[in-house]
C-alpha positions in Angstrom: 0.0 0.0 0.0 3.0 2.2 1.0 4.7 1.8 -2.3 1.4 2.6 -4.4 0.2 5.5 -2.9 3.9 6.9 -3.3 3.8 5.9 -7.0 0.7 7.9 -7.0 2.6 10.9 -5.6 5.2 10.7 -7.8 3.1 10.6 -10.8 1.0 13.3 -9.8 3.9 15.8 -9.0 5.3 14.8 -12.5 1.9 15.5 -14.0 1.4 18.9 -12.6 5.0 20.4 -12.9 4.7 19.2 -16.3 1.7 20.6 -17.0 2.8 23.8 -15.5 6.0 23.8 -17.6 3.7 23.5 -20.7 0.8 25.7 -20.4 1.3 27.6 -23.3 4.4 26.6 -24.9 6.4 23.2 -26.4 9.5 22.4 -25.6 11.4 19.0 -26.7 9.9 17.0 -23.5 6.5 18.4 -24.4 4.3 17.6 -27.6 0.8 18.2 -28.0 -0.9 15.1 -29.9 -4.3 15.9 -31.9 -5.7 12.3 -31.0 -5.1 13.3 -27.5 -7.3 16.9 -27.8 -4.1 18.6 -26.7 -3.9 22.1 -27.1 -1.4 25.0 -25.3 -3.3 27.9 -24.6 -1.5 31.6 -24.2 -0.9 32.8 -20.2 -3.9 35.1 -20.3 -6.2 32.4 -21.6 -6.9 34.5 -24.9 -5.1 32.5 -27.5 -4.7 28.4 -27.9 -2.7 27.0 -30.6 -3.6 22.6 -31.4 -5.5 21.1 -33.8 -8.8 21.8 -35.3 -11.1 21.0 -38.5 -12.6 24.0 -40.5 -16.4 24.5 -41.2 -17.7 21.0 -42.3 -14.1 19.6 -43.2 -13.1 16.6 -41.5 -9.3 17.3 -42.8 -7.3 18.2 -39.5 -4.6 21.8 -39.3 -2.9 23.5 -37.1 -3.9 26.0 -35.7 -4.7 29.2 -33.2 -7.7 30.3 -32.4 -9.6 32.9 -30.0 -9.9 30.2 -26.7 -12.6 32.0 -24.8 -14.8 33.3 -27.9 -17.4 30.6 -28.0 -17.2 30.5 -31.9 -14.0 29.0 -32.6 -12.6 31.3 -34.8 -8.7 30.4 -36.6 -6.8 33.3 -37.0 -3.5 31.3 -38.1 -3.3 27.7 -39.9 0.3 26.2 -40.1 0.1 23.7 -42.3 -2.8 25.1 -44.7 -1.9 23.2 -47.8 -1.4 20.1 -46.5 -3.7 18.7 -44.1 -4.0 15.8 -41.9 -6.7 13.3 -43.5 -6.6 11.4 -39.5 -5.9 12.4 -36.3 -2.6 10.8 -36.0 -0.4 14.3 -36.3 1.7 15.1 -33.5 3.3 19.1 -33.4 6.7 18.7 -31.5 10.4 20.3 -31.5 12.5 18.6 -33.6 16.4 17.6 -33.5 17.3 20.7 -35.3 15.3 22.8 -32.8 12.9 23.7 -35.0 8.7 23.4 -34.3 7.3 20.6 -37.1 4.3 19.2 -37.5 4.2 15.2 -38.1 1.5 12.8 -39.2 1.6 9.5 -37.4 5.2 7.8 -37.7 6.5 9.6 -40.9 10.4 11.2 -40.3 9.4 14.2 -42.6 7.3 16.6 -41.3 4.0 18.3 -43.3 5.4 22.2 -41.9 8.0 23.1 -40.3 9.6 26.8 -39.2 12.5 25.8 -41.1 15.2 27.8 -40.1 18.9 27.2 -39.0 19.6 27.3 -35.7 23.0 28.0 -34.1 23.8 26.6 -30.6 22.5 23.8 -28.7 19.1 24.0 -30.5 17.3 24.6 -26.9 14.2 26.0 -28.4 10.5 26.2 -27.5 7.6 27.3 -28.6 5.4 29.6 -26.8 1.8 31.3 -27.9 1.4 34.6 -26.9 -1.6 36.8 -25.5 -1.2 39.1 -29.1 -1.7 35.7 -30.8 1.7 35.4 -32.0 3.7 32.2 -31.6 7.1 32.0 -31.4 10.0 30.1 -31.3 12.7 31.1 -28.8 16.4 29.8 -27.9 16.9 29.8 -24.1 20.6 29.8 -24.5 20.3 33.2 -26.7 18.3 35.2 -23.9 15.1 33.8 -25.3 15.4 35.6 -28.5 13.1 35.3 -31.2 14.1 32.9 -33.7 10.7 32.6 -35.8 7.2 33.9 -35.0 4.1 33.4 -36.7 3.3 37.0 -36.9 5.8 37.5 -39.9 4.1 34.4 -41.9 0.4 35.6 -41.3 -2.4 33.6 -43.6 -5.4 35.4 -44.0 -6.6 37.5 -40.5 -4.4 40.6 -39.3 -4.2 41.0 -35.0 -3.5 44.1 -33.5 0.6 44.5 -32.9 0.5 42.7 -36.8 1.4 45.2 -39.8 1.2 44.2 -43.3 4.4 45.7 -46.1 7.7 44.7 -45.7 10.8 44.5 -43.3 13.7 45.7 -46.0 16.5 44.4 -44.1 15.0 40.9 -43.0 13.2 40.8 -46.1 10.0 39.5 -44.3 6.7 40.0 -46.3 3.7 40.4 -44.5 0.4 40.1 -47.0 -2.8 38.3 -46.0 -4.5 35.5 -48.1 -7.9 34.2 -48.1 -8.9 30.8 -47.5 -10.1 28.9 -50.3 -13.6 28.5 -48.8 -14.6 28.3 -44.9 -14.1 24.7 -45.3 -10.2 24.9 -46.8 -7.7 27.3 -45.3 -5.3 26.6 -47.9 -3.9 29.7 -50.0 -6.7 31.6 -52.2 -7.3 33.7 -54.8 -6.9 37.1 -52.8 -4.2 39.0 -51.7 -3.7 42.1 -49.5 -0.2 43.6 -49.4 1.5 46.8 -49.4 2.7 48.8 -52.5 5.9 49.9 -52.3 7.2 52.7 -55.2 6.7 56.5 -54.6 3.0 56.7 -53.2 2.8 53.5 -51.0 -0.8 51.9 -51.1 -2.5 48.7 -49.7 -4.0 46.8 -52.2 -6.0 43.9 -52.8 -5.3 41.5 -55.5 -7.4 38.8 -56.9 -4.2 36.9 -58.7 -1.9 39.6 -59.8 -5.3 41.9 -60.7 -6.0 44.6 -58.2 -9.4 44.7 -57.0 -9.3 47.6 -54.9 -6.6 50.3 -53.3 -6.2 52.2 -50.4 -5.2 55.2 -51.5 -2.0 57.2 -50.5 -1.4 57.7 -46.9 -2.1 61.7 -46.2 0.0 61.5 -42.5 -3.1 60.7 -40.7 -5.3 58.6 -43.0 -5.7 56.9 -46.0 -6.9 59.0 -49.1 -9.3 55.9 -50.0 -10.4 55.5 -46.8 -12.6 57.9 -45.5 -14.1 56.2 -42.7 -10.2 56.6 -40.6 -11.6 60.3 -40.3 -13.8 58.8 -37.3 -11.2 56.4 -35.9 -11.4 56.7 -31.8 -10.5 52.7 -31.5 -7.4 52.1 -33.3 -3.5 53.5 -33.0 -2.9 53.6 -37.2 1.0 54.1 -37.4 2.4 53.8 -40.9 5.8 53.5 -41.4 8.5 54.2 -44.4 12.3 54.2 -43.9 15.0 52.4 -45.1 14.2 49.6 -43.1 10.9 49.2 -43.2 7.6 50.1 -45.2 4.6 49.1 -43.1 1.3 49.8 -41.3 -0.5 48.7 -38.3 -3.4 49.5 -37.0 -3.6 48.4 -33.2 -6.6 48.3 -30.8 -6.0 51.2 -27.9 -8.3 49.2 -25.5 -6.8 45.6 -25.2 -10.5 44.4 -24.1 -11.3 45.2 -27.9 -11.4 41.8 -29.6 -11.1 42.2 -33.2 -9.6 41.5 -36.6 -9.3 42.2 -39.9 -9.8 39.5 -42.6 -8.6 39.0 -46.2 -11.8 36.8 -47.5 -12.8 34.5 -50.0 -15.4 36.4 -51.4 -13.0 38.7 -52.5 -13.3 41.9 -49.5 -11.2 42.6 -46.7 -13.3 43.4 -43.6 -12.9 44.7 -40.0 -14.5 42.5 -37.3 -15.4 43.2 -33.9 -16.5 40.7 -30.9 -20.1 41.9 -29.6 -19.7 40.0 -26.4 -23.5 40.8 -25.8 -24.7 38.7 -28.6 -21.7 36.4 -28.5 -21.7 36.8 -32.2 -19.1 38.6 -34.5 -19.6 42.1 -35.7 -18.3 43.9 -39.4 -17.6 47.5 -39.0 -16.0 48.0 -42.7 -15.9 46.2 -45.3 -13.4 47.0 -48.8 -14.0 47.0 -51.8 -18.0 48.0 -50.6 -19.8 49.4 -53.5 -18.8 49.9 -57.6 -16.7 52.7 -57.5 -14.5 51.3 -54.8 -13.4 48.9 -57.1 -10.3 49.3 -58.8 -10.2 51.2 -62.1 -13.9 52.0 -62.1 -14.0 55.3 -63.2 -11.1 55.0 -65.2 -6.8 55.5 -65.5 -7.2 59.2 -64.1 -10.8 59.1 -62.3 -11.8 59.7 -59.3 -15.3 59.1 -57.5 -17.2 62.0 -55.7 -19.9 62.2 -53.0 -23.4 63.9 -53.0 -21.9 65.9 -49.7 -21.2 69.2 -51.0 -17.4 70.8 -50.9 -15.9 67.1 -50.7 -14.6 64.9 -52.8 -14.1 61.9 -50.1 -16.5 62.0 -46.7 -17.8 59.1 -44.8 -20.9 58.9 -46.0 -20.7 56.6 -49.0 -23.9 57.0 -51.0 -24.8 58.3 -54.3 -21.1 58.2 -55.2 -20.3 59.1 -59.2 -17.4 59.1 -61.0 -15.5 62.0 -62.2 -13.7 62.3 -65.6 -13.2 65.8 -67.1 -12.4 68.7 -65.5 -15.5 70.3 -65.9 -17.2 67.7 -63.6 -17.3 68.5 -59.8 -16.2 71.9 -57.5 -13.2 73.0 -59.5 -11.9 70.3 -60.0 -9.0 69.8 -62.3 -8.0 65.8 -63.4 -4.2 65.6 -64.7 -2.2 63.2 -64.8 -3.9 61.0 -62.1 -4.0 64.1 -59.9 -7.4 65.3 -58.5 -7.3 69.1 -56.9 -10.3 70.3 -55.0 -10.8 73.9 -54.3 -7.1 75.5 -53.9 -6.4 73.3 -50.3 -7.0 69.9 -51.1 -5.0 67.4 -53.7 -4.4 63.9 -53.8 -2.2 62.0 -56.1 -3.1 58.6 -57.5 -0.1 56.0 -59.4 
């Protein structure tokens, strides 16, 4: 009796140091196993990266997901192009250090974060309360080796940006699903411009859909609805190193995202925790003359609000062509003046 109920002891001091080792990261003597359930969830309980199936699929991802939103809701698939048909895959460290995804006993993984690692390859993997998981090296101050947050698929977090890191040569565009049921890589695209006038844009292939407009220091041109922005910190960003934007929620108890769909729109989606239900508060391209190209090389659309070219009301838009449309307005050379103050240029 003695010896059992100290085998008992043991095991159950084993099981809870190990389980408070691993709450929310793997390390090389902690897996997570999808025919298990496992899942490591971030220390704030607001993030949980394991397995899941999308929609109606029975195919089996990786993934990370909102863990206290009662609608689970993926915001990052690792391996979306090549799913697990069982639920034999097992998401471990590897001998080189690196975080790879395995199905049953094969010695080649389905994903892996694939980089070189210098050192004793002591790495983990830890999911974060932004939603970003990362792979550190404890014997390199915990630096960050790899994080998920430069390899996003189709949803953009707060503390995300999307353009390009010019040194690292890290870029960060979003791409839809192929349908709610198949998270692997669609036919939309939404990345940063680079060139003289920076835009976001929205591709469907290499064909833009819709633009942003140029960024005026405060706003973009083609987005009017910034004007009334009390929720987001928008910071956009253009040196040598770096040509980005981000758009961060100033209230942390703001859950929300902005998605990159298959239908071909890119939309900004807030948590209603009273109706437990998700919420759009903008949706791009919107109506016709949002649309790339729509009113032409060197057009521009205008508002029935009087004295404005661009307000945030967005009805009976109409597309402007010559110069002697509109409030003196001059068109030239993909330049559209207003009045004497106001001027936007277009590439």
């Amino acid at each position: 009796m003695y010896s059992v109920n100290w085998l008992i002891r043991i095991l159950l001091i084993f099981f809870l140091s190990h389980f408070s080792i691993s709450a929310d990261t793997i390390t090389l003597d902690h897996f997570i196993q999808d025919n298990n359930d496992e899942v490591i969830v971030s220390s704030g309980k607001t993030f949980a990266l394991g397995f899941f199936s999308p929609g109606s699929s029975t195919n089996r991802y990786v993934g990370i997901w909102y863990y206290q939103i009662p609608v689970k809701t993926a915001v990052w698939v690792a391996n979306r192009d090549n799913p697990i048909n069982d639920t034999s895959g097992i998401l471990r460290i590897d001998a080189r250090g690196n975080l790879a995804l395995f199905q049953g006993n094969q010695t080649l993984p389905l994903w892996s974060t694939n980089i070189s690692i210098a050192g004793s390859g002591n790495s983990f993997a830890q999911i974060l309360d932004s939603g970003n998981l990362v792979l550190l090296q404890n014997d390199t101050g915990k630096a960050i080796l790899w994080q998920s947050f430069d390899h996003p698929t189709n949803t953009w977090l707060s503390f995300m940006k999307i353009g390009f890191n010019l040194r690292s040569g890290v870029n960060q565009s979003y791409t839809s699903w192929k349908s709610p049921d198949d998270p692997g890589v669609g036919n939309y695209t939404f990345r940063m411009n680079p060139g003289v006038s920076p835009q976001m844009v929205l591709y469907k292939g290499s064909v833009p859909v819709w633009r942003s407009g140029t960024w005026t220091g405060m706003m973009w041109s083609g987005i009017p609805e910034m004007a009334q922005n009390f929720l987001f910190n928008d910071t956009f960003v253009d040196t040598d190193d770096e040509l980005s934007f981000s758009s961060d929620a100033i209230n942390a108890s703001l859950i929300t995202r902005y998605v990159t769909n298959e239908t071909g729109v890119t939309q900004r989606i807030l948590w209603n925790n009273a109706s437990k239900s998700w919420s759009i508060s903008y949706t791009a391209p919107n109506e016709q003359c949002d649309f790339y190209g729509h009113c032409g090389p060197n057009g521009d659309s205008q508002h029935s609000t009087q004295g404005s070219v661009k307000k945030t009301k967005r009805q009976d838009m109409k597309c402007l062509v010559s110069p002697e449309q509109g409030d003196s307005l001059d068109i030239f050379n993909g330049v559209v003046s207003v009045g004497k103050d106001e001027s936007k240029e277009y590439s």
